[in-house]
C-alpha positions as CSV (number, residue, x, y, z in Angstrom):
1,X,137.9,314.2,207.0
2,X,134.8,315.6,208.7
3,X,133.4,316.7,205.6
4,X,133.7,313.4,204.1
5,X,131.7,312.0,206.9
6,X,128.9,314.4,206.5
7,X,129.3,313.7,202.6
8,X,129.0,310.3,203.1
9,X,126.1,310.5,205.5
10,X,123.8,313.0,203.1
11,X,124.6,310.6,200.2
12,X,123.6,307.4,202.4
13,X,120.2,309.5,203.9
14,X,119.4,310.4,200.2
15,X,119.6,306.7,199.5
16,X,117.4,305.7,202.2
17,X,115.0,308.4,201.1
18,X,115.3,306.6,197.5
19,X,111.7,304.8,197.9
20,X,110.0,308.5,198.4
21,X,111.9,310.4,196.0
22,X,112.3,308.0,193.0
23,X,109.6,309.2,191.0
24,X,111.2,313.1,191.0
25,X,114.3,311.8,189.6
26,X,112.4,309.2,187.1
27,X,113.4,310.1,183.2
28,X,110.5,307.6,181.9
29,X,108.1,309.9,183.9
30,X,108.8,312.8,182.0
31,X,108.5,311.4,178.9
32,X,105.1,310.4,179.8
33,X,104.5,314.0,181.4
34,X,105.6,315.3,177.9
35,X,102.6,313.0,176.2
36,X,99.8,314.8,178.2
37,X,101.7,317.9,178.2
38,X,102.3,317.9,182.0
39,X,105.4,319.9,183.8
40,X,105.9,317.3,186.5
41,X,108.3,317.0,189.6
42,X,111.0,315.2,187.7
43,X,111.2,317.7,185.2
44,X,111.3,320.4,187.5
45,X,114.3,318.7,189.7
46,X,116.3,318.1,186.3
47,X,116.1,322.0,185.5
48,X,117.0,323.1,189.1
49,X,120.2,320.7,188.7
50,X,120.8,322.4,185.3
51,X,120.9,325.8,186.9
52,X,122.4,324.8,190.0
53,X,125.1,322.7,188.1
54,X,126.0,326.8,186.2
55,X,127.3,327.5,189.7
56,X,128.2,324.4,191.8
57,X,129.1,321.5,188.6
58,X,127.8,318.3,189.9
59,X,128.1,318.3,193.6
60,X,124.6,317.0,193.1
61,X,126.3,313.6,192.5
62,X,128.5,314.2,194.9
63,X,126.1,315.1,198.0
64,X,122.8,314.4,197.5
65,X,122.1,311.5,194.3
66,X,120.7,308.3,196.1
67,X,122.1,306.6,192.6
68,X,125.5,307.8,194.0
69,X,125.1,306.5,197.6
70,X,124.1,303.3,196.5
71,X,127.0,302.8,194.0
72,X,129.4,303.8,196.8
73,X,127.6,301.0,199.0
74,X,128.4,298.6,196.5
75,X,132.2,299.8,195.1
76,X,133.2,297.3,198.2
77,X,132.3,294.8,195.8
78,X,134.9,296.3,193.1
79,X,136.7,298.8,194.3
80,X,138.5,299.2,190.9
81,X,138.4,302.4,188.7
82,X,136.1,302.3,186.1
83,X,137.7,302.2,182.5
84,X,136.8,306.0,180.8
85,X,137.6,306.8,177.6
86,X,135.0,306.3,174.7
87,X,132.7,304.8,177.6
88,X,131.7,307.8,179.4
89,X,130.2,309.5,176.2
90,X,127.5,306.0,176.0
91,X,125.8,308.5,178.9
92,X,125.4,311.8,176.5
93,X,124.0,309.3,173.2
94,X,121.2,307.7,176.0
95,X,120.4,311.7,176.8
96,X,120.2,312.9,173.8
97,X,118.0,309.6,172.8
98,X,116.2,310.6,175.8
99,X,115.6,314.6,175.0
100,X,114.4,313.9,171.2
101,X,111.7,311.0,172.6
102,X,110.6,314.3,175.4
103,X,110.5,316.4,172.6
104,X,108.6,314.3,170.2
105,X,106.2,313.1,172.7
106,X,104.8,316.7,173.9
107,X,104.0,317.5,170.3
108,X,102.1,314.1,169.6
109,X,100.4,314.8,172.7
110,X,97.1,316.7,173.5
111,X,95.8,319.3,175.9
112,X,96.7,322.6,178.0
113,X,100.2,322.2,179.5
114,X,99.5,322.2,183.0
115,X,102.2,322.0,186.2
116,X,101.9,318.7,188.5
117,X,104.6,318.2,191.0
118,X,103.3,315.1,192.3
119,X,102.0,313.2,188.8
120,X,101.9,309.9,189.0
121,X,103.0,310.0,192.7
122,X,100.5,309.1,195.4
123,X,100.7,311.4,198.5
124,X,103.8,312.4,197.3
125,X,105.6,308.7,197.7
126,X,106.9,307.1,194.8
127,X,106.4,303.6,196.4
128,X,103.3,303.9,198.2
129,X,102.5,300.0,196.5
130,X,103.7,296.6,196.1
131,X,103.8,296.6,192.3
132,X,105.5,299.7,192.6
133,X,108.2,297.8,194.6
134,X,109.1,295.9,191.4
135,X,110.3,299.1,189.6
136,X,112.4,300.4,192.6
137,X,114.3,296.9,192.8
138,X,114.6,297.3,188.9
139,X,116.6,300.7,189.1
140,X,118.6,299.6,192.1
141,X,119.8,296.7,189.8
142,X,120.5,299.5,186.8
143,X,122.5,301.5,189.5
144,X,124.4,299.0,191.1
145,X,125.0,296.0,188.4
146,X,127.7,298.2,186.9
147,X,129.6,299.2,190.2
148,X,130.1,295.6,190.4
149,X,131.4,294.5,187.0
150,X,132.9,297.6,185.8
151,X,134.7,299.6,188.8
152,X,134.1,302.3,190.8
153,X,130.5,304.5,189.9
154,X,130.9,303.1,186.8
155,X,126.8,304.1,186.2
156,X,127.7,307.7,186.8
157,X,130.5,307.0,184.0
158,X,128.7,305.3,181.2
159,X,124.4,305.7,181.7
160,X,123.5,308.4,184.1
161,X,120.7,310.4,182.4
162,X,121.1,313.4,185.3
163,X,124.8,313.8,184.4
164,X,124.7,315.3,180.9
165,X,122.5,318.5,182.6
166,X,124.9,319.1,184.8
167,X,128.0,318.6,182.8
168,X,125.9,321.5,180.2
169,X,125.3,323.1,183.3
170,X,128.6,324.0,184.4
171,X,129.5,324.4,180.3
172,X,126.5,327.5,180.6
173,X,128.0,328.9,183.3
174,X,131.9,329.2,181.9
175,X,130.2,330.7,179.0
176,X,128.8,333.3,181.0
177,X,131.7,334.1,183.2
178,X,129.7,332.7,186.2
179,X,131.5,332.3,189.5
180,X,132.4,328.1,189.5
181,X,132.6,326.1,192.5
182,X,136.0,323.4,191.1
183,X,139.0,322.0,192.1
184,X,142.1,323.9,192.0
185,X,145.4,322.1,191.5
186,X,148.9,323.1,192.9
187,X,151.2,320.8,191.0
188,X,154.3,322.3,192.4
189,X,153.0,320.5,196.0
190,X,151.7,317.5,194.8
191,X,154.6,314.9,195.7
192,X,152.6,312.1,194.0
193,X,151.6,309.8,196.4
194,X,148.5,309.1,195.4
195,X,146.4,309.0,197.6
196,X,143.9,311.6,196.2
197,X,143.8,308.5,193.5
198,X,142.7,306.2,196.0
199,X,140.3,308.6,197.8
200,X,138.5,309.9,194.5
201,X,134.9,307.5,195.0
202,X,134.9,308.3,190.2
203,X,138.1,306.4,190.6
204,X,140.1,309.5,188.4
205,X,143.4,309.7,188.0
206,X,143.1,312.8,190.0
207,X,147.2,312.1,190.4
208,X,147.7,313.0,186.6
209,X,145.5,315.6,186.4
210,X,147.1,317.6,189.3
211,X,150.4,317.2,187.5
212,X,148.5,318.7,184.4
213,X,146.5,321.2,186.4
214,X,143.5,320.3,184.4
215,X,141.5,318.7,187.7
216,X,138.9,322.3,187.1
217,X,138.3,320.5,183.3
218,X,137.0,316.9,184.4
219,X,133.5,317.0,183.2
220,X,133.6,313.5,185.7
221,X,134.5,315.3,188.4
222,X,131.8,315.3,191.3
223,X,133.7,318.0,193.5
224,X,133.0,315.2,196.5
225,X,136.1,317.1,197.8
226,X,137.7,313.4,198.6
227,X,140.6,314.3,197.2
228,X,140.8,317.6,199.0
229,X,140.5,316.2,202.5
230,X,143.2,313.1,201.5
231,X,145.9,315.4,200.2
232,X,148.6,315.7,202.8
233,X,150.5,319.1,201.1
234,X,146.9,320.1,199.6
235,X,148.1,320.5,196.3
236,X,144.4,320.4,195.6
237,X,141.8,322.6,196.6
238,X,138.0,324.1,196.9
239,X,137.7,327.1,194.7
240,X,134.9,329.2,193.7
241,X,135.9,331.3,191.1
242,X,135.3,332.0,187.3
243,X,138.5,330.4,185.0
244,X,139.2,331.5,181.9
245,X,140.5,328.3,180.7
């Protein structure tokens, strides 16, 4: 359980950290970037998660997303599982949206492509000013307003723009025989009590997919590692291996 502690205490951090970082996770600002032909920090953190996502899938969202600390935060509100199914593809349609508007922007735009970390970001804050108060308190509502009406990181589910590069990420790296970090399941331990259910902060039916040993397939899987610390006969585990299937 001492992992989950330190889990839960870099998620909260990167949460607190929310008002400085916000513009390097902003999806608008790239799109803007694209229209003056400018690389800037949002982009660049979107293609480190892409690469990093080839090896480690999306303990990004796991770890380190503010998005994710602050929908944790608020699952006290409704702690139930949010509903899948055709639901969690609305976030792939709102990417691809997304991708063909970054596209489509950079070649009606003018000028020398040029690389600026900081654009749009004064001294490196992205709320260094009241207006810019207005957008923060904006996405906090876009984060957290599903949480509470439709389960459990129910954002992450159905309209999280940073989920889809990771997702492709870790598709890359099975493609290429890269070594993937992914949870292993033992279904000839699990006595299905259920508990990695309860633990699982997605709200999966971990349960089912131990029994299936398909828990290395969720493309919704965070690899937290909840589920790991809960088991009592670990019939789940941390593996970092390349899987054939």
């Amino acid at each position: 359980m001492k992992r989950q502690k330190i889990r839960k205490a870099l998620i909260l951090i990167s949460l607190l950290l929310f008002p400085i970082t916000m513009n390097y996770l902003s999806p608008y600002l790239i799109i803007q970037g694209a229209f003056e032909h400018v690389v800037n920090g949002s982009f660049i953190v979107f293609c480190i998660m892409l690469i990093s996502s080839m090896f480690l899938g999306r303990v990004w969202c796991g770890y380190l997303c503010p998005g994710g600390g602050a929908q944790e935060c608020f699952a006290q509100v409704n702690e139930a599982p949010a509903k899948g199914g055709w639901r969690n593809n609305i976030k792939y349609v709102i990417w691809i949206i997304w991708i063909t508007a970054i596209i489509v922007f950079y070649v009606l735009g003018k000028g020398d492509v040029r690389i600026d970390f900081f654009y749009m970001t004064d001294s490196g804050i992205s709320v260094s000013e009241i207006a810019n108060y207005m957008v923060y308190y904006l996405v906090l509502v876009l984060l957290t307003l599903p949480v509470m009406i439709h389960g459990r990181r129910a954002m992450c589910h159905y309209i999280c723009w940073m989920a889809p590069f990771m997702v492709i990420g870790s598709s890359i790296g099975r493609f290429l025989h890269l070594p993937q970090l992914h949870i292993e399941a033992d279904k000839s331990k699990c006595i299905s009590c259920k508990k990695c259910n309860k633990a699982c902060p997605m709200g999966l039916d971990v349960q089912s997919m131990v029994q299936a040993e398909t828990t290395h397939k969720c493309t919704e899987c965070i690899q937290c590692g909840a589920c790991v610390d809960t088991c009592p006969k670990q019939a789940v585990n941390y593996k970092f291996t390349w899987r054939k299937s």
